[in-house]
C-alpha positions in Angstrom: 138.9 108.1 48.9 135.4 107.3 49.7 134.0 110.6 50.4 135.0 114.2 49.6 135.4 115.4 53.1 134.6 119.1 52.4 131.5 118.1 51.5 130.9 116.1 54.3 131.3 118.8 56.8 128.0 120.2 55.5 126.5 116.3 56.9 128.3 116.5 60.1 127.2 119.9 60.8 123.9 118.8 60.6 124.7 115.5 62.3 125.7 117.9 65.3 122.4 119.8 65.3 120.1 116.6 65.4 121.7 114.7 67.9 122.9 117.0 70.3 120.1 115.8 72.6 120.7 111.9 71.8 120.7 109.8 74.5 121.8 105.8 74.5 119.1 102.9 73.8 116.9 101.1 75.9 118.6 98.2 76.8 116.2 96.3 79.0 112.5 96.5 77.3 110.4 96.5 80.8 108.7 98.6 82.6 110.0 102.0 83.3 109.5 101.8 87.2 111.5 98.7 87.2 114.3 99.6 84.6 117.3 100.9 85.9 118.8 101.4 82.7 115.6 104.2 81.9 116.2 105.5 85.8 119.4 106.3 84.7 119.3 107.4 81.5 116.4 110.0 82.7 118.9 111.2 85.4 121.1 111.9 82.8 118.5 113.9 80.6 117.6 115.5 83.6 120.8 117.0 84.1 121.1 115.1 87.4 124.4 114.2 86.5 125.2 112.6 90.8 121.7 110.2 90.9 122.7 108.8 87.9 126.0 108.0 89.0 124.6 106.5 91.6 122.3 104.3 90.2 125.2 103.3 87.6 127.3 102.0 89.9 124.8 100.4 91.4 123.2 98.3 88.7 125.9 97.7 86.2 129.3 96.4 86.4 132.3 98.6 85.2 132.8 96.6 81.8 129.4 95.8 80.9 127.6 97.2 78.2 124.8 99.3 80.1 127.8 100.7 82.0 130.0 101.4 78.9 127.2 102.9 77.2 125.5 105.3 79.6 129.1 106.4 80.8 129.5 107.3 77.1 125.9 109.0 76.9 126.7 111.0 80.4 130.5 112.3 78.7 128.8 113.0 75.5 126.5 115.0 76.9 128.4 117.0 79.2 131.1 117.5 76.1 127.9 118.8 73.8 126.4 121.0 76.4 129.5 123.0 77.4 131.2 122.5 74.2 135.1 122.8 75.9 138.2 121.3 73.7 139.0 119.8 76.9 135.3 118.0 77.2 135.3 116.8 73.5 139.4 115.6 73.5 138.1 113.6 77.1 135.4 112.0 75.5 137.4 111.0 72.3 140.2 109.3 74.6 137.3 107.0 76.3 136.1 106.3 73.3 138.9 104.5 71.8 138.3 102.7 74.7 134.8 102.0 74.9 135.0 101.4 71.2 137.4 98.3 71.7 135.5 97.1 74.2 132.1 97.3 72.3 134.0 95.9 69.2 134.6 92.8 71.1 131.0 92.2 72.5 128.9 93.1 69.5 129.3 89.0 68.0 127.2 88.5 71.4 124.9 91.5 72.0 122.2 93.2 70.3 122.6 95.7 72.7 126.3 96.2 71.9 125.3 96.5 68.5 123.2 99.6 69.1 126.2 101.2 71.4 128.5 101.0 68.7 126.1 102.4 66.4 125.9 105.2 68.7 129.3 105.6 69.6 130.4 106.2 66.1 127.8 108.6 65.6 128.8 110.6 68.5 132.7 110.4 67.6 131.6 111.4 63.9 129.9 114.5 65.8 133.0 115.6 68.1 135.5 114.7 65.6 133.6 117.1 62.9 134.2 119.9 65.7 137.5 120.0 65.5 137.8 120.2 61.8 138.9 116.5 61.6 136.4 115.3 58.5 138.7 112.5 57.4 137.7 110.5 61.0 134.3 112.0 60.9 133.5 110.4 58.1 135.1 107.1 58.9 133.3 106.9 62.2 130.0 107.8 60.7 130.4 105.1 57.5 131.2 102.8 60.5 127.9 103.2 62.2 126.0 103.5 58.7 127.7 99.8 58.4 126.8 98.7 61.6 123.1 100.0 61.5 122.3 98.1 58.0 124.5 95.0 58.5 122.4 94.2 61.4 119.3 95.5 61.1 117.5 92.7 62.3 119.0 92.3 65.7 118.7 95.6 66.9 114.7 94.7 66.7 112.1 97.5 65.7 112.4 100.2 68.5 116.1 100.7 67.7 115.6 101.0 64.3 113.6 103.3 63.9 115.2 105.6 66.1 118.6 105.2 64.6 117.8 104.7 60.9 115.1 107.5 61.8 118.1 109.8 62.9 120.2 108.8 59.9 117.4 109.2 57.3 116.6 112.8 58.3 120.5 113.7 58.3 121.4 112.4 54.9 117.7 113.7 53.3 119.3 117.5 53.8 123.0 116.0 51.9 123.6 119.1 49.3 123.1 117.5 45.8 127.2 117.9 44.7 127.9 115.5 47.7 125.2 112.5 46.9 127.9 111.0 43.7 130.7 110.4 46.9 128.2 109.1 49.4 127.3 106.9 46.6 130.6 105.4 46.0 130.7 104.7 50.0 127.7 102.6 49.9 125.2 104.9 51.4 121.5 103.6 50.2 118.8 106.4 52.2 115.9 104.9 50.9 115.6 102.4 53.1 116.6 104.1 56.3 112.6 105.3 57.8 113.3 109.0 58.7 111.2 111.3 59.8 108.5 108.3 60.2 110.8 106.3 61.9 111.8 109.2 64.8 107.5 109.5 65.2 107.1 106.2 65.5 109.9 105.7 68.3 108.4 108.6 70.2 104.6 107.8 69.7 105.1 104.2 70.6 107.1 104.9 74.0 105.6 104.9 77.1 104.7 107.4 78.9 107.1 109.0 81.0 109.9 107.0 79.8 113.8 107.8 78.9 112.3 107.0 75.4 109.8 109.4 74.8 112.1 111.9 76.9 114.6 111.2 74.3 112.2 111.0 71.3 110.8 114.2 71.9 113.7 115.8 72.4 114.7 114.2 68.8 111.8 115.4 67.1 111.1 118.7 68.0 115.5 119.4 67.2 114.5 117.9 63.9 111.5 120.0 62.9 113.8 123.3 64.4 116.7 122.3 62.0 115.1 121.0 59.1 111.7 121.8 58.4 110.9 124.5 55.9 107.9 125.5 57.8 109.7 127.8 61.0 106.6 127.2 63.1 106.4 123.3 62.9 108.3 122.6 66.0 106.0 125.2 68.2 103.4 123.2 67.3 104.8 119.8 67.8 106.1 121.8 71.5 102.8 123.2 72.0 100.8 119.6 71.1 102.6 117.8 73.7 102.6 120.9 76.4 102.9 118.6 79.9 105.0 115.9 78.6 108.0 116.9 80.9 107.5 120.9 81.2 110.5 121.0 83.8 113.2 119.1 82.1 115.7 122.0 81.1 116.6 120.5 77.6 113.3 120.3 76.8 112.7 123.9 78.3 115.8 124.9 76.4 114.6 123.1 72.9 110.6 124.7 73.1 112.4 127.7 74.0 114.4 127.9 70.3 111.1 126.3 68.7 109.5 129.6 70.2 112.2 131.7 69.1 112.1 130.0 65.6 108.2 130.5 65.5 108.4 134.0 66.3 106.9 133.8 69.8 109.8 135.7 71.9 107.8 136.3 74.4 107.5 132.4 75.0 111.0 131.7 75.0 111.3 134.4 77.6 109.1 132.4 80.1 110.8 129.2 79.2 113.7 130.2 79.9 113.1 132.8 82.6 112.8 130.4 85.4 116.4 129.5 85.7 117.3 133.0 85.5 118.0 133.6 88.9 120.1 131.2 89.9 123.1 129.5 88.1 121.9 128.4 84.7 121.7 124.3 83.7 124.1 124.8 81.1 126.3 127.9 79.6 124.2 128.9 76.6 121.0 129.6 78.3 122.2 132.7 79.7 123.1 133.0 76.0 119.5 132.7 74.5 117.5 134.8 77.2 120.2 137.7 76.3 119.5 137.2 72.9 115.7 137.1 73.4 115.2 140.2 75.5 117.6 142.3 72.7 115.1 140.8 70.4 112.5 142.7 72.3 114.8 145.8 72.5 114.8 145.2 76.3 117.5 146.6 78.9 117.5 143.0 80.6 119.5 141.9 77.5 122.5 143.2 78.9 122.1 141.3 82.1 122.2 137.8 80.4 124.5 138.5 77.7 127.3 140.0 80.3 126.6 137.3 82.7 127.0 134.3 80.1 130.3 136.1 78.8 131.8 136.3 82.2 130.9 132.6 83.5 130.5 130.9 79.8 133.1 127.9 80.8 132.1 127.5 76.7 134.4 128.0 73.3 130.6 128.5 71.5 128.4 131.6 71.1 131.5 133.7 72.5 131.7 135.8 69.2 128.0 135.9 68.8 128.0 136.6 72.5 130.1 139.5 72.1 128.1 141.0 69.1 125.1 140.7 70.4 126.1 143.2 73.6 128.0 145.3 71.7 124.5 145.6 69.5 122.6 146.5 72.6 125.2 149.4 73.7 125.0 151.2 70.1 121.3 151.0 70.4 121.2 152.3 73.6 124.2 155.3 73.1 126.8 153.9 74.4 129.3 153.6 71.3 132.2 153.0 74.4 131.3 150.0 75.2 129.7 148.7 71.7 133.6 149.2 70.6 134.9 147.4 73.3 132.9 144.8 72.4 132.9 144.5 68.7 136.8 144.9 69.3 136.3 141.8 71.7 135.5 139.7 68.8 139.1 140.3 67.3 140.5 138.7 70.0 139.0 135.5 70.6 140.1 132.0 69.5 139.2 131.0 66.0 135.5 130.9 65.3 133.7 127.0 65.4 130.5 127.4 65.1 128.0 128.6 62.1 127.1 131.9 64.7 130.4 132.6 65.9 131.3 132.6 61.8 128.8 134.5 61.3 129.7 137.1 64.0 132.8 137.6 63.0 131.6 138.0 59.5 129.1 141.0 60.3 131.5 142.9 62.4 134.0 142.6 58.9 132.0 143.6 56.7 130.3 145.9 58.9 131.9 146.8 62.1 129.7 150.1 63.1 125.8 149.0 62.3 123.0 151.3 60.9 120.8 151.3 63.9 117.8 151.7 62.6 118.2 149.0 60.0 119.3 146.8 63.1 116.5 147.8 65.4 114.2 146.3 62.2 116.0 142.7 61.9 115.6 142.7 65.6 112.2 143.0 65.9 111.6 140.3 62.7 113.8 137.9 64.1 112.0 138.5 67.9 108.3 137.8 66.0 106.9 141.3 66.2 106.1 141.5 62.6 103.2 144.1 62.6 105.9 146.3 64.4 109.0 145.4 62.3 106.8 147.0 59.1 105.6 149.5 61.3 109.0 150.6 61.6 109.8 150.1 58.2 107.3 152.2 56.9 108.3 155.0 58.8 112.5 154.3 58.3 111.2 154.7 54.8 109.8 157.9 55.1 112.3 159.4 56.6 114.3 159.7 53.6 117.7 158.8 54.6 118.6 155.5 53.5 121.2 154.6 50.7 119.9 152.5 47.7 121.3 149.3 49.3 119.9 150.4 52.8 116.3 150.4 51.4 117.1 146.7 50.1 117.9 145.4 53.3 114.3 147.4 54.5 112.5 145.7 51.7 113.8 142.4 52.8 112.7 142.7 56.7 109.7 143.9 55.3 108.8 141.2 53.1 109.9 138.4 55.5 107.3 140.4 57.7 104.4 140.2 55.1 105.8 136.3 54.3 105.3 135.5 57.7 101.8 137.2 58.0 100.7 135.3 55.4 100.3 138.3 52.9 101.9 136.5 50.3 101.6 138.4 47.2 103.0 141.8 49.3 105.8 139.5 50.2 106.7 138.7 46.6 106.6 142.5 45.5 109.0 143.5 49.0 111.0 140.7 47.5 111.6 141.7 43.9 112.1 145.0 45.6 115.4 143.7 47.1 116.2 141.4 44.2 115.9 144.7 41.4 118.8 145.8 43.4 121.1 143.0 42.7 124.2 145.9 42.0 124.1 147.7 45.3 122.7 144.9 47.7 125.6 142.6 47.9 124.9 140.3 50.3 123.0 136.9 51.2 119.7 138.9 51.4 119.7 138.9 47.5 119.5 134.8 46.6 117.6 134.8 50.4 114.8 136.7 48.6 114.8 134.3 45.3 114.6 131.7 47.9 111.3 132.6 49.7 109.7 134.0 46.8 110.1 130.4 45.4 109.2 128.6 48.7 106.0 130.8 48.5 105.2 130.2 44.7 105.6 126.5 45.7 103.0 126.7 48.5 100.6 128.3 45.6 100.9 125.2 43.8 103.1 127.1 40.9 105.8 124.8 40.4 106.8 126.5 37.0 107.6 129.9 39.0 108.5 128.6 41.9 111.6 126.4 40.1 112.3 129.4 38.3 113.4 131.3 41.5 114.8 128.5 43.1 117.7 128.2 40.1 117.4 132.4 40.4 118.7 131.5 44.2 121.4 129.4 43.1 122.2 132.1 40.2 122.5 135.0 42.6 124.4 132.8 46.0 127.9 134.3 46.1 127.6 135.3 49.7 127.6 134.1 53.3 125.0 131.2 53.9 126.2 129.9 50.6 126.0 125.9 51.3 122.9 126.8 53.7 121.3 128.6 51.1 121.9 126.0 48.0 121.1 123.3 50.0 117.4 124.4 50.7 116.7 125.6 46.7 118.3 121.8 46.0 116.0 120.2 48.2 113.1 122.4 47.2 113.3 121.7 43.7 113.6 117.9 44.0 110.5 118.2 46.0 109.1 119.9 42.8 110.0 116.9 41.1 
């Protein structure tokens, strides 16, 4: 066996979250006006699923490469976006398909080459879904083959998009996974990265499906990966006309914003589809959850409208949570119970949120609503107000020992975010002194940032120190999440 697939779901998860957005390679370098291959591919990004049909059909016979790989681009897509069993199993079956016929062309092609890179990738990525790790990681080990092997034909633009893409996945592999990936034959350090996924995207031209595409890449990888929360707002707000309207990009800025702490910005981003049908099933999702951020009636609008027309199997636990949350803040403990009883019935949780749904209603299934109203507010971005309402939660009187730990926490994430760094670390040892009664992620959470802000200082000697304390203390949810970013931090210390 070449790789422990445990560990490698923690790589296809991530695999999941970076290319979500991935569309197929340039095939013909010319200009974009004159590139039906771009047209296409734009149409597709877009979300103007009949024009590119059209101009598919019209350019590119049935078994040539173009064709097989934007078909495959337009399925992967629509499987990513709706996230359906059906979608994902419909994809798969092509695949084998397309895969064969790729197989058989890539002698000839360059461009075949690339497809079959990404065609792997994208199996890895639906596979992984589904719990199937064993074909994941063939199909990925595939395209890792592919990519290195022939390196050279692919020329420079491919490359560093796809050994761009790969670098940042395997950068965030959990230390206990490297010894298998090893064994397989995985060498990162010459894959470009981060550098690699700039270049593509600064070198594009303007307007074009790669700089649509390479935007969309880069601003999903600062989200997911960087330890900085507000690096992809900036990135979003640096490049604020470069295709305003597209609704994955709209969607993307909008969880950048959400990420950064600007709720109200993710509001407007995603507001102006709010009216009508929305692009895709989880957007009714994010504006639900933005406006409860904000402690806003409208909350319930989105979240009961995305629940009743999801034609999704993600976000449905979550989904359910989130409106039973706005119900017990508002009174109505009828409906919050039908909803957190909701959650009981549903399909076996996929995703990281729906996990962690059904998580918080077990360990937890009536919420302290004040204590909630405070995580709202810090994960909505109104920090000055989140310790407002701390302060006077705190002088009420009424909280349990492990209560005032979970205030402490939203409290020092506030200050941490603030920049009041050394009021952070106080909130934070606050919450870690109460290691017996706070039992829960918030404990190695707080080790965490307390060594993320040490490191910022420039004290590496402290900040390793609570890293390891992180990894001491981790014997709750967000355990792999949690180890992975003290790993990485303290090989940066290194």
């Amino acid at each position: 066996m070449v790789l422990n697939y445990c560990l490698f779901f923690h790589l296809m998860q991530k695999v999941f979250i970076l290319i979500w957005l991935l569309g197929f390679p340039t095939v013909i370098s010319v200009a974009q006006s004159q590139d039906p291959y771009g047209q296409t591919r734009l149409a597709y990004m877009d979300l103007r699923f009949q024009d590119g049909n059209a101009l598919l059909a019209r350019h590119y016979p049935t078994e040539s490469t173009e064709n097989i790989g934007l078909s495959a681009f337009r399925e992967f897509l629509t499987a990513l976006l709706w996230q359906s069993g059906n979608a994902n199993t419909r994809f798969l079956l092509k695949a084998e398909y397309w895969g064969k016929r790729l197989n058989a062309m890539k002698v000839k092609s360059p461009a075949s080459l690339t497809a079959c890179v990404e065609l792997n990738i994208y199996r890895a990525v639906l596979t992984s879904q589904f719990y199937d790790f064993r074909e994941s990681a063939s199909a990925l080990m595939q395209a890792y083959r592919d990519l290195t092997k022939h390196r050279a034909e692919m020329g420079e633009v491919q490359w560093n998009r796809l050994s761009g893409i790969m670098g940042v996945l395997f950068s965030q592999v959990p230390d206990q996974a490297w010894k298998y990936l090893k064994l397989a034959g995985i060498r990162p350090d010459g894959l470009r990265g981060f550098d690699g996924l700039r270049e593509y995207f600064s070198l594009a031209s303007p307007g074009s499906a790669d700089q649509l595409e390479g935007y969309l890449l880069l601003i999903t990888a600062y989200k997911e990966f960087s330890t900085d929360p507000g690096a992809a707002w900036k990135f979003a707000e640096a490049q604020t006309d470069r295709f305003s309207m597209n609704p994955l990009v709209r969607y993307q800025n909008a969880l950048a914003a959400l990420k950064a702490g600007k709720n109200g910005q993710a509001i407007n981003l995603l507001t102006p589809a709010a009216a009508t049908v929305p692009p895709f099933p989880t957007w009714d999702y994010q504006l639900g959850r933005c406006y409860l951020h904000a402690l806003d009636s409208r909350a319930a609008l989105y979240l009961e409208r995305f629940l009743k027309n999801n034609g999704t199997e993600t976000y449905l636990h979550a989904g359910y949570l989130r409106l039973g949350w706005h119900y017990w803040l508002n009174g109505d403990a009828e409906s919050a119970g039908r909803c957190f009883a909701a959650i009981g019935s549903l399909p076996e949780a996929r995703s990281v949120y729906d996990k962690q749904a059904v998580r918080e209603i077990h360990e937890q299934p009536r919420p302290d609503g004040e204590l909630l109203k405070l995580r709202l507010l810090f994960d909505g971005g109104d920090f000055e107000r989140c310790l407002t309402a701390c302060n006077s939660l705190e002088r009420s009187g009424v909280l349990s020992v492990a209560s005032i730990g979970e205030l402490n926490y939203r409290r020092a994430r506030s200050y941490q975010r603030l920049n009041r760094r050394d009021e952070a670390i106080l909130a934070f040892e606050s919450v870690i002194s109460r290691k017996e009664d706070v039992k829960s992620y918030l404990l190695p959470n707080s080790a965490l940032q307390i060594g993320y802000i040490y490191k910022e200082k420039g004290q590496k000697d402290l900040a390793r120190k609570y890293f390891q304390l992180s990894l001491d203390l981790n014997n709750y949810g967000y355990r792999d999440g949690i180890n992975r970013q003290a790993q990485t931090a303290m090989r940066e210390l290194e």
